[in-house]
NUMILUM-182634 format. One line per field, with one value per residue (C-alpha): x, y, z; residue in three letters. Coordinates in steps of 0.2 Angstrom, whole numbers, plus 2048, in hexadecimal, padded with zeros to 3 digits. Last residue first. Example, Ala and Ser with C-alpha at 12.3 -4.5 7.8 and 13.67 -1.06 7.14 Angstrom:
<recs>
east <- 844|83E
north <- 7FB|7EA
up <- 824|827
res <- SER|ALA
</recs>
This chain:
<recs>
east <- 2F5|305|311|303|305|2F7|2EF|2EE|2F2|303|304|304|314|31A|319|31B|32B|331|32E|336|346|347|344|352|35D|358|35D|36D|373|36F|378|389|388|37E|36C|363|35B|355|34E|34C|340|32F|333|339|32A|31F|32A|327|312|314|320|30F|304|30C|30D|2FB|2F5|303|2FC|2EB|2EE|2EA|2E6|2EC|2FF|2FD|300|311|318|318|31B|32C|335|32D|334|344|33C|336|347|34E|341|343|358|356|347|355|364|374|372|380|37D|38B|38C|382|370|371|366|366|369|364|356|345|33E|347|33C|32C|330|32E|31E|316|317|30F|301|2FE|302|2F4|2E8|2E8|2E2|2E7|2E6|2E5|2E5|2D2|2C9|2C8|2BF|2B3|2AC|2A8|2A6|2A3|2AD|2A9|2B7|2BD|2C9|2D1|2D0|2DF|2DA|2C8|2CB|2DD|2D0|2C5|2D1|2DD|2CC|2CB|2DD|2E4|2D1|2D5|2E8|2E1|2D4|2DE|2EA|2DB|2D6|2E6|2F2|2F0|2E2|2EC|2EA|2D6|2D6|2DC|2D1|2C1|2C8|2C9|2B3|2B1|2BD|2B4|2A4|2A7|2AF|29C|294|29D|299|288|27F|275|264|259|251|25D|26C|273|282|27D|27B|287|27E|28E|28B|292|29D|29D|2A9|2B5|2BA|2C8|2C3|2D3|2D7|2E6|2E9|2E6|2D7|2D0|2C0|2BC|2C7|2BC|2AF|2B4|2B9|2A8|2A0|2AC|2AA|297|296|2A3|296|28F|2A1|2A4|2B0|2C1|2C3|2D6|2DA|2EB|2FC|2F3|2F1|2EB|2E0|2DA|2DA|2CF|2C4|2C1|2BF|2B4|2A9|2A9|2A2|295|28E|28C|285|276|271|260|257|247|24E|25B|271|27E|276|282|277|272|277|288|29B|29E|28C|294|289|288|278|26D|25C|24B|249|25A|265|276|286|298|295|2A5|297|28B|29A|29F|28B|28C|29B|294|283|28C|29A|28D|28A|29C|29E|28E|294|29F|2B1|2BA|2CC|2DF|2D5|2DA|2D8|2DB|2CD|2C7|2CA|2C0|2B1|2B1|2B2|2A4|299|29F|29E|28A|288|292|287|277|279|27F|26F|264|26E|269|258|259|260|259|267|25C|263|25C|24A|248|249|23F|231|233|231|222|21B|21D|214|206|208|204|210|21E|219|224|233|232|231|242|249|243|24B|25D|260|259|268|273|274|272|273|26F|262|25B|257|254|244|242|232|22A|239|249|23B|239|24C|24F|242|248|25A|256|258|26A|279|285|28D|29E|2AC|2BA|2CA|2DB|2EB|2F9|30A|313|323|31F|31A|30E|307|303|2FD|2F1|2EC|2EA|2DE|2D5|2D2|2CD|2BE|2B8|2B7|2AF|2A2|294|298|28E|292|280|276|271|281|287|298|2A6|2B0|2BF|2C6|2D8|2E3|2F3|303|311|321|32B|333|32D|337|340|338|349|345|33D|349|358|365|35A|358|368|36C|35E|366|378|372|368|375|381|375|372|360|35B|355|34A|349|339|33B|331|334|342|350|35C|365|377|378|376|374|387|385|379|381|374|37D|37D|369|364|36C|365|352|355|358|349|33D|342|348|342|347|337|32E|339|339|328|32E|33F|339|32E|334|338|33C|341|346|33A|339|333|323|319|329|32B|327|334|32B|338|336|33C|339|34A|350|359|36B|372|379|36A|360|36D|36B|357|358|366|35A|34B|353|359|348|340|34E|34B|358|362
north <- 782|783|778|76E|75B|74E|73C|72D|723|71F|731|736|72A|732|744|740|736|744|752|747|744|757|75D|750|756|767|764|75D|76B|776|76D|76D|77C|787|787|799|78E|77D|784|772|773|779|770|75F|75F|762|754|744|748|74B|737|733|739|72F|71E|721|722|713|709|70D|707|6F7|6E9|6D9|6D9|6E4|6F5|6ED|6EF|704|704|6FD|707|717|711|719|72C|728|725|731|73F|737|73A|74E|74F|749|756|74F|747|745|744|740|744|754|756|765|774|780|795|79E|792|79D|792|781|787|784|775|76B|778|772|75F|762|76C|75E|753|759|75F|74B|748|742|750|760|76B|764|75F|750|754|765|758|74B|738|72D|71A|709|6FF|6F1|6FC|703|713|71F|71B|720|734|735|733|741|74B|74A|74E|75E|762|75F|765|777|778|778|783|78F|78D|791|7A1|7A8|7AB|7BC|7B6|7A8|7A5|7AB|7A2|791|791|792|788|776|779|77A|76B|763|765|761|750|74C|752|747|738|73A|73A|729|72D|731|742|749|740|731|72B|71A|71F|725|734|73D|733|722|71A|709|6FA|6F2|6E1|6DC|6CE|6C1|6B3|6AF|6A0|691|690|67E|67B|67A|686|694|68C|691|6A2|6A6|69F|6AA|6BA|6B8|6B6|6C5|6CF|6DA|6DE|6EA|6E6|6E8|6D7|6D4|6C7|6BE|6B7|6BC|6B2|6C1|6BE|6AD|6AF|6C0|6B5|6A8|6B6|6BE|6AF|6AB|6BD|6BA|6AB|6B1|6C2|6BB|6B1|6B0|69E|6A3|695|6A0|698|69B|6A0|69A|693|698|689|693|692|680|67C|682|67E|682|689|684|689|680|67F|67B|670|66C|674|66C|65E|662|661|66C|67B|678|67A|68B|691|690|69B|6A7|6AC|6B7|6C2|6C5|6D4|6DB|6D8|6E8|6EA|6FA|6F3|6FD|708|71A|723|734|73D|748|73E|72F|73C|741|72F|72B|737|734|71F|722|72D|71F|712|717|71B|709|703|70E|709|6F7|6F8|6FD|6F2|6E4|6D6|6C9|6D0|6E4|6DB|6CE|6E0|6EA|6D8|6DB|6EE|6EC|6DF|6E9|6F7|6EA|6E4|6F6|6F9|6FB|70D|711|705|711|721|71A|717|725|730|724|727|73A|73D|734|73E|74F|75D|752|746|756|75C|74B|747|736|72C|722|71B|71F|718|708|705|707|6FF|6F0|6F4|6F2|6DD|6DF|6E1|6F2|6F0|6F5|6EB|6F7|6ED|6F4|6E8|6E9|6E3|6E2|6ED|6F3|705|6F9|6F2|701|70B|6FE|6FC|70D|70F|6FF|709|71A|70F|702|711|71F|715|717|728|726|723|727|71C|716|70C|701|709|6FD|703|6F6|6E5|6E4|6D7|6D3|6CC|6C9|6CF|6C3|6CD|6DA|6EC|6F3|704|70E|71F|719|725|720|72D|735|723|71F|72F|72C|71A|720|72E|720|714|723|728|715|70E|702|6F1|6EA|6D7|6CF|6C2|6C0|6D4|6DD|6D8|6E7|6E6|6ED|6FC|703|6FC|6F8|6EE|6E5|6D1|6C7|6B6|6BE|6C8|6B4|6AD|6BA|6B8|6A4|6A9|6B6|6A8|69A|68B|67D|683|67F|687|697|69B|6A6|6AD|6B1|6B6|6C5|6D4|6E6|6F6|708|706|701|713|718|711|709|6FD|6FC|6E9|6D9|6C8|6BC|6BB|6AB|69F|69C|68A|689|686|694|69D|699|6A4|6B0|6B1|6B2|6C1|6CA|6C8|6CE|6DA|6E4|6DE|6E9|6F7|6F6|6F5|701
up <- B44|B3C|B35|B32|B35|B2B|B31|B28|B3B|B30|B29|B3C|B41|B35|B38|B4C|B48|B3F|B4A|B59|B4F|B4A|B5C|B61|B53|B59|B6B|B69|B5E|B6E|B79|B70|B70|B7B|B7E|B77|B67|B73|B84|B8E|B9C|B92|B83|B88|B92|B83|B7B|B88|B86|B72|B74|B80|B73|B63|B6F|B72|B5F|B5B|B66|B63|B4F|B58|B4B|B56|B55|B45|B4D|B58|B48|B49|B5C|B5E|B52|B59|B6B|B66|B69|B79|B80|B78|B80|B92|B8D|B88|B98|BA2|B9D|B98|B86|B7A|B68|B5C|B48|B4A|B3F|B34|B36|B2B|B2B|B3A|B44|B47|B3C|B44|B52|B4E|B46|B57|B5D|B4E|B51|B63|B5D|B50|B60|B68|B5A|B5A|B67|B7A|B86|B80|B72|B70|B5F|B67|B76|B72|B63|B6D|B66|B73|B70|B6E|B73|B66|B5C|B6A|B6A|B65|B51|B54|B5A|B51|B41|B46|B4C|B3A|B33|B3C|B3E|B2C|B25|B31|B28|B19|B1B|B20|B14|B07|B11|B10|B1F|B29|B36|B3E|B4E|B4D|B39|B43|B50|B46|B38|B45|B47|B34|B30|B3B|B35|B24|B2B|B34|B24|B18|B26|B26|B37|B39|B3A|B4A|B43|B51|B46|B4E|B58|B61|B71|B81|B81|B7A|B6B|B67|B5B|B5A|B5B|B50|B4A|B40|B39|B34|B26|B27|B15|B19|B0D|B0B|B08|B19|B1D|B13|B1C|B2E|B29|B21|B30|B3C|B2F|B32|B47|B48|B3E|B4C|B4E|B41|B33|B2D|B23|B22|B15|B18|B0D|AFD|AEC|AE2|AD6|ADC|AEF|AEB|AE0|AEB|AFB|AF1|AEF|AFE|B03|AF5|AFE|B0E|B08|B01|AF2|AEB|AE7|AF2|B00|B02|AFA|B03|B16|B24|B31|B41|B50|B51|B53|B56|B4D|B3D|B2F|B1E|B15|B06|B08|B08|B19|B1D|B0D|B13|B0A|B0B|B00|AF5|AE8|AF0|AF3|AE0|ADB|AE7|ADF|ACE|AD4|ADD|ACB|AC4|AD5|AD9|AD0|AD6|AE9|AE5|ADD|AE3|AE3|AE6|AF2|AF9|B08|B0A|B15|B0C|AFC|B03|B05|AF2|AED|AF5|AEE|ADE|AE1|AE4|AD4|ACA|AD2|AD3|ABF|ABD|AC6|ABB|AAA|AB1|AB3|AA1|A9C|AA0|AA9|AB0|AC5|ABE|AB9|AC5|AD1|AC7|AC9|ADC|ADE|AD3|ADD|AED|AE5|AE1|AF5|AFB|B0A|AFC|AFC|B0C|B03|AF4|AFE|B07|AF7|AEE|AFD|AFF|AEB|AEE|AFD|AF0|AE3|AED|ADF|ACE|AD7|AE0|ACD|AC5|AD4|AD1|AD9|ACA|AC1|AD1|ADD|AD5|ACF|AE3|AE9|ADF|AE4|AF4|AF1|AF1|AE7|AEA|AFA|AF5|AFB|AFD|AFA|AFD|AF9|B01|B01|B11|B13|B23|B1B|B12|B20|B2A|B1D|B1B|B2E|B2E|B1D|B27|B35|B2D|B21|B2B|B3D|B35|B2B|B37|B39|B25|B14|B0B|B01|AF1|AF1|B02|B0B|B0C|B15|B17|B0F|B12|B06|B0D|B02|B0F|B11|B1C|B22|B27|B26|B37|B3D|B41|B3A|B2A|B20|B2D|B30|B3E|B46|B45|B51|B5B|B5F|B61|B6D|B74|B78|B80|B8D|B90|B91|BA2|BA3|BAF|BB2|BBA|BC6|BD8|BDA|BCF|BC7|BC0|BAF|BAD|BA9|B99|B84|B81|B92|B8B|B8D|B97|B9F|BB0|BAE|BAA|BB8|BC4|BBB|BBE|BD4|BD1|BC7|BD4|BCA|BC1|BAF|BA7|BB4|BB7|BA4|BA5|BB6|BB0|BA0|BA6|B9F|BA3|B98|B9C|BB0|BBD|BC4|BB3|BB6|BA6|B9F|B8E|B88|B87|B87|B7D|B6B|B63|B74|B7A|B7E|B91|B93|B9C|B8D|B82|B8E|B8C|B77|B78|B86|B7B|B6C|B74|B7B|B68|B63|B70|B6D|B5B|B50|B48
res <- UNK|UNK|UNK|UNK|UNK|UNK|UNK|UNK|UNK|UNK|UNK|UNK|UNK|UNK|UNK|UNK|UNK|UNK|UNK|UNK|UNK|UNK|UNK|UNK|UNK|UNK|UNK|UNK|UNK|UNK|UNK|UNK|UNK|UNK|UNK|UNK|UNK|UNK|UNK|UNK|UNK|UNK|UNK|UNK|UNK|UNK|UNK|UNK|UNK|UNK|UNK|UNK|UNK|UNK|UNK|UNK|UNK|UNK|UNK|UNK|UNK|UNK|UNK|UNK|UNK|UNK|UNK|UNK|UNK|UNK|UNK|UNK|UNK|UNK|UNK|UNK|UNK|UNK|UNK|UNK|UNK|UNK|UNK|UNK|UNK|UNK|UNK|UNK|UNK|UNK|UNK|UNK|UNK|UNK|UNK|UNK|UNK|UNK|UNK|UNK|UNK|UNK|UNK|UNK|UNK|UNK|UNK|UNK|UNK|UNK|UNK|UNK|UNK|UNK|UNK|UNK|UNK|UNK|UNK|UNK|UNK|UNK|UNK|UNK|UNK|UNK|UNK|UNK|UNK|UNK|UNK|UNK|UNK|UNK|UNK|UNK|UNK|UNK|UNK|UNK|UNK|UNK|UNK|UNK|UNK|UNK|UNK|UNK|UNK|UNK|UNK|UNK|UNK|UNK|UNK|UNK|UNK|UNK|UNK|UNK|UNK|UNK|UNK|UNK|UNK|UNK|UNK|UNK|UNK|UNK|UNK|UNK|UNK|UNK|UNK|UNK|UNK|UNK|UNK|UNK|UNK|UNK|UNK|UNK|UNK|UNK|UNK|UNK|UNK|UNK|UNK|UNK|UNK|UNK|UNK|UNK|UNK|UNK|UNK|UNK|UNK|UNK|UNK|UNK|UNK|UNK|UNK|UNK|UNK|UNK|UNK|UNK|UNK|UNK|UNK|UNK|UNK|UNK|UNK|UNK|UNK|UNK|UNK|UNK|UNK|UNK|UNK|UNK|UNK|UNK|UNK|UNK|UNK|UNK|UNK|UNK|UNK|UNK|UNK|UNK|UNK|UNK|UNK|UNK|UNK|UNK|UNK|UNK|UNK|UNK|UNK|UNK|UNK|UNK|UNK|UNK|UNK|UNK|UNK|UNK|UNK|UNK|UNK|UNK|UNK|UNK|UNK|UNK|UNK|UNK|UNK|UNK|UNK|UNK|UNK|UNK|UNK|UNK|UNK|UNK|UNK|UNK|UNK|UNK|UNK|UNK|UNK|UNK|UNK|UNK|UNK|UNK|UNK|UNK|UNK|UNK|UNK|UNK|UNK|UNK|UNK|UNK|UNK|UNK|UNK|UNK|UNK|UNK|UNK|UNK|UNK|UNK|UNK|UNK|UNK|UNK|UNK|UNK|UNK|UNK|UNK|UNK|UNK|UNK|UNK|UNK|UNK|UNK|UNK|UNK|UNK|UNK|UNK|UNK|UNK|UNK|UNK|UNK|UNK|UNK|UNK|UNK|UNK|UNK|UNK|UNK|UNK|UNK|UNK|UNK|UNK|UNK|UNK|UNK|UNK|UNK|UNK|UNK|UNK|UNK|UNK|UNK|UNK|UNK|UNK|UNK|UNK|UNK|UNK|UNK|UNK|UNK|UNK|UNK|UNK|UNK|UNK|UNK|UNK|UNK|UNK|UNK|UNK|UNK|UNK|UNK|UNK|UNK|UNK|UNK|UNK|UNK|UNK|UNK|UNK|UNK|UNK|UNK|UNK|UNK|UNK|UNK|UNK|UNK|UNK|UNK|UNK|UNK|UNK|UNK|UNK|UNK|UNK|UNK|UNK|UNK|UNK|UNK|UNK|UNK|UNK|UNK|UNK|UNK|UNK|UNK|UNK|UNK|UNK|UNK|UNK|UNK|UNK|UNK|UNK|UNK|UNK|UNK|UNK|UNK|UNK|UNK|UNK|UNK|UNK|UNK|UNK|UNK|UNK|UNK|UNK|UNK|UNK|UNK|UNK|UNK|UNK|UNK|UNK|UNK|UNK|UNK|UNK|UNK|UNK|UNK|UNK|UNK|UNK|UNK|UNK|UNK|UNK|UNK|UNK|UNK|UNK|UNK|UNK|UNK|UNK|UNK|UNK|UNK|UNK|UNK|UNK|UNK|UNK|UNK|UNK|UNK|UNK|UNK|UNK|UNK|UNK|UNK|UNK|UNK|UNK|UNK|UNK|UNK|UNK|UNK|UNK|UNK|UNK|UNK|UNK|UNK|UNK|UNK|UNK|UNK|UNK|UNK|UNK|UNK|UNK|UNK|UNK|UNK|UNK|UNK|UNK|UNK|UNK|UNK|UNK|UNK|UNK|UNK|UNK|UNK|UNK|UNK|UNK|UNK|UNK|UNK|UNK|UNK|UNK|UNK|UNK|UNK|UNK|UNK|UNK|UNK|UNK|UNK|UNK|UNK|UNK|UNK|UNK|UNK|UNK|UNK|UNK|UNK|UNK|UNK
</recs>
């Protein structure tokens, strides 16, 4: 099947052919917002009307002549100063649910072309704890991942660990005079983030200072001992980390941190001064683009080190090099929408044509609206946050379901707490900064994932209760309106999952997902399914077994999990 957007587009593109104008490739066709205007509207006639020299209505009438969708409804309707509505057919839905049940990917078309997409997300910093801060990196770029790979793209996941840096000194300092090897071997990195912060405290006297300074030349000169302390940072950071991308099920094909990168800084930089890219500013060697900044792009500090400007060039060299992607996703927060711009603008200076795109993000706040922080004013830890969800989502599920074992409990409470969590960023848009309140998405009500969770369970529900197995009928035939609205939404599927990518907006799918669990709860209620005669009542399962597998997938593409129970 194709999908009905496509499908219009199409027809659109083949009529304006027709009556002699050139087509642009994919004419404006979206689902309309008020049913009274039919199921989908669009705007050609005004945008043609220009071109064409003609009033938009009289050039909409010409168009809606030469059209040919009568196998899809009625004939198309022209409304206001131009706008053509088109209405779904009975029979054209039952044909497109139908394909979409026989289909594994339940009509979502594959790319093509298929590109090679590299997404850099998460990126937590070692030596200290993944924090709400995080949140929004990590769960958006899992989506936009799954996303592009269910699409047909290949994917390659990148967390960029911030492991390099001048805190290391403190770090090495407090970890040799500061250490506490019991809390070290209980909280690893809860004592890595107390040394440190110790460590930086004592650094108020310049000969602690200097001491933090020289451990620092040590580490970046290769002792080995510094070393074995930085590797030891490491490993117990990446366990800790490791444990909270299990929760929550995302998984990278790369792990490399700025260390990686370090040895290959001062080559790139002599390559950047001999394609005389790089101006020397107060000692420092920087590039400049006044079109986007007067502040300078850092490569090289006047103190010899290398900063984050450097070593992001340097990863995109290398990740141009191993993998030769089609485009690099950086999924990052906004406050470094001046960075990626510089980067961007250098890497085509020397060359790179390849789409380069920062997928920027707000913040999340609390429910005073602030920056959400701990009451000691630290940012809350992210392990904890999910902890804490899962605990508040088991409460409700042990009172409804008090006979089922403790462990299933808990499974079903870390499907609806982190599947809230996520469903809480992925329905905003990714710009917005949003209030994080527990009583709201954790909510039966309204648009969360519990919501459609709740929705999802009802759907299978009643294929328990069903004698025997269901098999899908070879026709469908819809004659009650809640039977065709369902249909309707059900079809949109295919045009939501690519629409994800035109601009990073897992929000589409997120609301599309609630109003299909909006379309289905009415379904419910007006449309009894098992005490329904035949064929009636085979209609209604399929459509209950469409809508259940839509939402399961539509779900596992936001990352999120279906119980069949709550």
């Amino acid at each position: 099947m194709a999908p009905v957007v496509s499908t219009l587009q199409e027809r659109l593109r083949d009529a304006l052919v027709r009556i002699g104008l050139e087509p642009d490739e994919r004419p404006q066709v979206s689902a309309t917002t008020d049913p009274r205007f039919g199921d989908y509207q669009t705007n050609v006639a005004m945008t043609y009307a220009k071109r064409a020299k003609q009033n938009p209505r009289a050039l909409a009438g010409r168009i809606v002549a030469a059209l040919q969708v009568s196998d899809l409804g009625p004939a198309p309707e022209i409304a206001g100063p131009g706008f053509i509505n088109f209405r779904l057919g009975a029979d054209f839905l039952a044909r497109q649910v139908a394909e979409m049940a026989r289909d594994e990917r339940l009509g979502v078309p594959v790319a093509s072309p298929a590109k090679t997409i590299i997404i850099d997300f998460s990126s937590p910093n070692i030596a200290k704890p993944m924090h709400v801060g995080h949140i929004r990196s990590t769960i958006l770029g899992d989506t936009l991942a799954r996303v592009s790979r269910f699409l047909g793209h290949q994917v390659v996941t990148d967390n960029h660990l911030g492991d390099w840096g001048t805190q290391f000194g403190k770090v090495i300092y407090g970890w040799k005079n500061l250490l506490d090897h019991d809390a070290l071997e209980q909280h690893p990195v809860a004592e890595l983030v107390r040394i440190y912060r110790e460590a930086d405290a004592a650094a108020a006297d310049p000969r602690v200072l200097d001491r933090c300074r020289e451990e620092l030349v040590k580490l970046q000169q290769g002792d080995p001992e510094n070393l074995r302390i930085w590797q030891e940072c490491v490993s117990r950071s990446m366990q800790e980390f490791s444990r909270v991308y299990q929760l929550l099920d995302v998984h990278f094909d790369e792990q490399l941190g700025e260390s990686f990168y370090h040895a290959r800084l001062a080559a790139l930089t002599a390559a950047l001064q001999k394609e005389g890219v790089l101006e020397e500013s107060d000692g420092a060697l920087v590039y400049w683009a006044h079109s986007l900044s007067d502040d300078p792009f850092i490569i090289r500090k006047s103190d010899g080190g290398f900063g984050y400007a450097a070593t992001d060039l340097a990863t995109l060299f290398y990740r141009l090099e191993r993998w030769q992607p089609d485009a690099i996703w950086y999924v990052v927060g906004a406050p470094q929408q001046l960075h990626f711009k510089q980067l961007f603008s250098l890497a085509r200076r020397l060359g790179v044509k390849i789409d380069l795109e920062h997928v920027a993000f707000g913040s999340i706040l609390g429910e005073d609206r602030k920056l959400m922080r701990t009451r000691s004013g630290d940012s809350v830890s992210l392990d904890e946050l999910l902890e804490e969800a899962i605990e508040r989502a088991a409460a409700p599920v042990a009172e409804k379901n008090p006979d089922l074992p403790a462990a299933e409990r808990r499974r079903i409470a870390e499907i609806v707490g982190l599947g809230a969590v996520k469903y809480a960023e992925l329905s905003q848009h990714r710009l917005t900064d949003y209030v994080f309140s527990w009583d709201k998405l954790l909510s039966l009500h309204g648009n969360t994932a519990p919501y459609l969770q709740n929705a999802y369970v009802r759907s299978r529900a009643i294929f328990r209760k069903l004698p025997g197995t269901f098999a899908f009928p070879d026709t469908l035939a819809f004659t009650a309106e809640a039977e065709l609205k369902l249909a309707k939404a059900l079809v949109q599927f295919a045009d939501a999952v690519p629409a994800i990518l035109d601009g990073f907006r897992p929000n589409v799918l997120a609301n599309y997902l609630y109003e299909l669990a909006a379309v289905f709860h009415v379904f419910y209620e007006e449309c009894p399914v098992l005490s329904a005669p035949e064929p009636q009542r085979a209609v209604r399962l399929a459509l209950c077994e469409t809508f259940g597998r839509v939402t399961r997938a539509g779900l596992g593409l936001l990352g999120i999990g279906v119980p069949e129970r709550m």
